[in-house]
Structures are given as structure tokens and as C-alpha cells.
C-alpha positions, 0 to 999 in steps of 0.5 A: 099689717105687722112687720115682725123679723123672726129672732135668733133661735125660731125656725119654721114651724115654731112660734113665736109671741108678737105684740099686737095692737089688741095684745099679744099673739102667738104666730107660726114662722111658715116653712122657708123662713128662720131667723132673720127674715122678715114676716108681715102679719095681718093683726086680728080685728078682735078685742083682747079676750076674745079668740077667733075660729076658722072652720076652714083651715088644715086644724080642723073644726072648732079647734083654736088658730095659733097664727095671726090671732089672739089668745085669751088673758084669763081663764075660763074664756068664751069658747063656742060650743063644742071647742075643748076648754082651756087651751093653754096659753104662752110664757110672757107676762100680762096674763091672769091667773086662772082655775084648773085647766083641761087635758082637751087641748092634747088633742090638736096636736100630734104629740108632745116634747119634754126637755128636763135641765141640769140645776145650777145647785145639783151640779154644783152640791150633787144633791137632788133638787126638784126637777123642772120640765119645759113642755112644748107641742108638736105639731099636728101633720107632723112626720115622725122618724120610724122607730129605731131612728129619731135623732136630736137633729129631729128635736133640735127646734123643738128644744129652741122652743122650749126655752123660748117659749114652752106650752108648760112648764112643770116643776116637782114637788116633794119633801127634801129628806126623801130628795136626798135620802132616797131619791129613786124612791120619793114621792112627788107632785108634778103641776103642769101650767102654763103662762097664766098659772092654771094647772092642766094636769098633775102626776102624783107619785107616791114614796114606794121603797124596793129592796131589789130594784134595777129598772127596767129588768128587775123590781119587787115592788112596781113604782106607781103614778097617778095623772090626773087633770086640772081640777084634779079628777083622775084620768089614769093611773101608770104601774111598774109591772113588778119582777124580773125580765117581765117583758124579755131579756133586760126590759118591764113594762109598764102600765097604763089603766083608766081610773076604773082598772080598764086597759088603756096602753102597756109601754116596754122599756127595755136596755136591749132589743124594741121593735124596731130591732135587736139590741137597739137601744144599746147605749141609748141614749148616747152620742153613740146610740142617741134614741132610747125607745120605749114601744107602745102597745094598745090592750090587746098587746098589739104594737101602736107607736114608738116613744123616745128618749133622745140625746140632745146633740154633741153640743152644750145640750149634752152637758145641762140636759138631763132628759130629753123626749118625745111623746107621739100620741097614736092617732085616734086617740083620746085627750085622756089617752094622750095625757095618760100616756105622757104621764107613762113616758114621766114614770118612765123617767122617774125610774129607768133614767134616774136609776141609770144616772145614779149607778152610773155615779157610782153610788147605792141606786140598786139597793136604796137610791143614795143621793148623786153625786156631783158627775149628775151632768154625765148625761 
């Protein structure tokens, strides 16, 4: 039996990594306990590389425990039949690289949350550098907040979590000329891995120039995404519907299609009215207004969820916090759907958010996206 306090920053619901007799392990703090308390841990009698299964418990069938068991140190592990392959594994030292992972693990959650932060160096040059997200998984059995009402205090453990430990961390990839000189508009790769290097899933934008360009209203020339997985098979591929108020007064849409053209969802981006109501995500997302909603519809157009973007808090979050959001899966959902989908909410964040940040500053993001300047940390 392990005595372990729960440390600084850990709330119920949030894991944590503990060092165990066979190695490292991830445990859930359980509901009524935070930081400072006290948890006593039943260590699993199993040999590092190996992952134990419980049939039985609210997880479901075949799908990996996270409290109280080890995690494998490399991939591929030994999974039984029927379980996904590559689960990801946590940020800590003392894992092995592995090969490319896969998108399966999307499954057992309910969605994902993603926290983008402010580089020291664009703060400091106003010149865009390679972005970086932290990613961390929402739990299964999770109540969102209805649309029109996610607030920060909703995302608040799960941006602890992210600096203390992401389920991925992701950081792009692009050429310093199209970064400087035209940043709405670069191409880009964007690896997702974990704590052992293995790539799960990779976005990949390519360099599309736009001479009227005012996302989400307006664009000639629909900005694209490919997702694919860890050994880079495509899984989806994301469009810009190019033209103006495409899906209403001030709102696009965009996209999401299989590899082979088939419908998957289409996101509505919009700077007025959601479904949720008229003229919602004005001033989103703000201290004024802090969910910025992007509803999402299945091939038949009809409604199935809402995506947000949420201001971090009138805190130090509202100063070093670029993007903050939140991807809820529709429920039934494939792996390939879920992955397709956040790949969606990232061109999303690529266009609409960016292009807001740099006319915000004052400079040319309408025409030709200019570099920023140094008010970058205005959100």
C-alpha cells in the first residue's frame, strides 16, 4: 500500500504520476479530495510492461485502467485482443521512444482540451514563432455545460492539467520565412506525442494565399488541413468553404470529409448568433463574453454538439494564454471521427483566431497576414 498527498495544482478527477515499486503510474485523485490530502494506493502486482485490465469497471470492456496500474514504457505493447493500440503514455522521464501510435485511444474519452501559450520570444520580438499545445483528455462520463455556457471555471482543472501533465504535447512545424511574412497563410505540420516521442496524429496545412481574406465571413480560397495518423495514413481532410457569409451574417463553415470525399461533419464559425442563441459569441472569447462556440453538425446538416473556445480567467491565464478549447466528441463516435473533428476545431484556430489576433494589432491580416506585433498578448 502507497501513501501518496496529492500536490499543489491536482484536483478531483485529474491525474497524477506516482512512483511505484514496479514504476511509474498514473492515478485519478477521486471526488472530495485535492491538494493536500492524503491518498492510499494499492500498487499493482504486475512487472513494468505490462498493463492490467478490469472488465468490470464504469471504463468499459478492454479499454486500459488509469488509477492504481502501470503504464507500458515502450511501444508497441502487449495488448489482449480487441483493445485499441497505443494508448498514449504520460510526460516524465524513463520511457522509450516508440513507432507511430494510433488515433484508438480517442475513444474512452469524452473529449479533448487544448491550451496554446504566449513564447517568451514572440512576446518579446512580435514576430510569430512555432506554436505549442498541451493536450489533455476529458474524461468519459463528463457533464458538459449547455451551449451558450462553458466558462473558464469549467476548464480551470484541466489547464492545471496540462502544464502538470498533458496527454500530448504538439508543436508546429513550418518554414521561418512564411512565419514572419505571411503567418495567416504558412504551411505547417503539427505532431502530436506523448511522453515517449510516438507520434499519434499529424495536421498538415499547406501555404494557400487569399487576397480577400476575413475568416470566418469572408474568403476566396478555402484554407485546408489534412489529419492524418501515427504512420501517417489519412483519416480526414478539413476545407474552408470559400465565399462570403457562407453560413449566415458574419459565419463559414467548415468541412470535414473522409479521405475518399464522404461527409463526415461541417463546424459553423461564426462572430454572431450559434445555436445557442442570437448574437452569442459576440466579443467571444473575452472577460466579457468568455465561450466562443463553434456548432457541429453531422452530413445531414442536423445540429449534434457544441465546440468551444473558452477564455482562461481574469488571472495570469488571460495574459500568457493564447488559445484555450474544448472538443467534445458526439457521442457514437468513431476514433476517426474524433480525430477528424479536432483536427477541424485546429483549422479553426489557424484561421479565425489568428486572423483576429493580428487585426486586433493593427497590422495587414485582412490582405496578407503581416507578422504581429508585440500586443500578441492582448488575448
Amino acid at each position: 500500500m502507497l501513501q501518496v498527498t496529492v500536490p499543489p495544482g491536482v484536483g478531483p478527477g485529474m491525474q497524477m504520476e506516482v512512483n511505484g515499486p514496479n514504476g511509474p503510474m498514473l492515478v485519478t485523485v477521486p471526488a472530495g479530495m485535492g491538494p493536500g490530502s492524503v491518498l492510499l494506493i494499492q500498487a499493482p502486482a504486475v512487472a513494468v510492461g505490462q498493463v492490467v485490465y478490469d472488465e468490470k469497471q464504469a471504463f468499459g470492456p478492454g479499454v486500459p485502467q488509469h488509477s492504481g496500474y502501470a503504464y507500458p514504457p515502450s511501444y508497441p505493447p502487449a495488448y489482449p485482443p480487441g483493445v485499441p493500440q497505443g494508448v498514449p503514455q504520460p510526460y516524465s522521464s524513463g520511457f522509450a521512444p516508440g513507432s507511430g501510435g494510433s488515433q484508438d485511444f480517442l475513444g474512452t474519452m469524452d473529449g479533448v482540451f487544448v491550451r496554446q501559450q504566449l513564447e517568451l520570444l514572440e512576446l518579446l520580438s512580435g514576430c510569430e514563432t512555432k506554436n505549442r499545445y498541451n493536450i489533455v483528455a476529458v474524461p468519459t462520463g463528463t457533464r458538459f455545460p449547455p451551449p451558450g455556457s462553458m466558462h473558464s471555471g469549467f476548464t480551470a482543472g484541466l489547464r492545471e492539467q496540462s502544464n502538470v501533465m498533458p496527454l500530448l504535447k504538439a508543436k508546429e512545424q513550418s518554414e521561418c520565412f512564411e512565419r514572419i511574412c505571411c503567418p495567416l497563410f504558412r504551411g505547417l505540420q503539427l505532431p502530436m506525442r506523448d511522453g515517449a516521442d510516438t507520434v499519434f496524429l499529424t495536421l498538415d496545412r499547406p501555404c494557400v494565399f487569399d487576397p480577400c481574406y476575413a475568416p470566418p465571413a469572408c474568403a476566396c480560397i478555402g484554407q485546408q488541413l489534412d489529419v492524418k495518423n501515427g504512420q501517417g495514413d489519412a483519416v480526414a481532410k478539413v476545407k474552408m468553404q470559400p465565399g462570403c457569409c457562407t453560413a449566415g451574417l458574419c459565419a463559414g463553415y467548415f468541412h470535414v470529409n473522409k479521405p475518399d470525399g464522404t461527409r463526415m461533419y461541417s463546424l459553423r464559425a461564426s462572430d454572431c448568433n450559434t445555436h445557442s442563441g442570437c448574437c452569442s459569441n459576440f466579443c467571444a472569447p473575452t472577460c466579457i463574453n468568455e465561450a466562443y462556440d463553434i456548432d457541429v453538425y453531422g452530413p445531414d446538416m442536423e445540429y449534434i454538439n457544441t465546440s468551444t473556445f473558452v477564455w482562461p480567467g481574469c488571472n495570469c491565464g488571460g495574459l500568457t494564454d493564447l488559445s484555450n478549447f474544448i472538443v467534445q466528441f458526439p457521442q457514437g463516435s468513431t476514433p476517426d471521427q474524433r480525430a477528424a473533428l479536432l483536427g477541424a476545431m485546429f483549422l479553426v484556430e489557424f484561421t479565425v483566431n489568428e486572423a483576429r489576433r493580428q487585426n486586433n494589432n493593427n497590422n495587414s491580416g485582412f490582405s496578407g497576414g503581416g507578422p504581429v506585433a508585440p500586443q500578441e498578448m492582448e488575448r
